[in-house]
N, C-alpha and C positions, 0 to 999 in steps of 0.2 A: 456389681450386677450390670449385665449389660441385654437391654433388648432390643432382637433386631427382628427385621422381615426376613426372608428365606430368599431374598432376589433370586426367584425363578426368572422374572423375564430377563436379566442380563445374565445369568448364565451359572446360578443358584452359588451354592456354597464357598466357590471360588472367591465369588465378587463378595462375599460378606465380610463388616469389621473383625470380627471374632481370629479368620484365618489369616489375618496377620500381624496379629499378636506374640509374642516369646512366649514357648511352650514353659517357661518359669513363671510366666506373668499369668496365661492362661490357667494355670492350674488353682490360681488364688480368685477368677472370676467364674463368677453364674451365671451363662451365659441361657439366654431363653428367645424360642427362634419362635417367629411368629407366622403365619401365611404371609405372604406378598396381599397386600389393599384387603386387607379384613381385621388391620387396626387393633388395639389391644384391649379392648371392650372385656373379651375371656380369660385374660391376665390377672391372677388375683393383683388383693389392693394392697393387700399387711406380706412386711419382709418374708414372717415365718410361712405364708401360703406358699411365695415366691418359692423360698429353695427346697419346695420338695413340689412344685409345677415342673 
């Protein structure tokens, strides 16, 4: 599981961990994008919330 921010201000999706990842390795992660400075407050807390947020 990996969570990230959306890095709108540097230049959004591009700059994120997730895109350079191996498309074999990504397909085994949950990836969950968050707003850029609005923190993960609205994240559920339990695994099973997680992979279907």
């Amino acid at each position: 599981m990996l969570i990230e921010d959306d890095c709108e201000s540097i230049g959004g999706e591009k700059e994120m961990s997730i895109t350079d990842v191996r498309p074999e390795i990504k397909r085994k992660i949950k990836s969950i994008v968050v707003k850029e400075f609005e923190g993960i407050d609205g994240v559920p807390t339990s695994f099973k919330d997680l992979n279907n947020f």
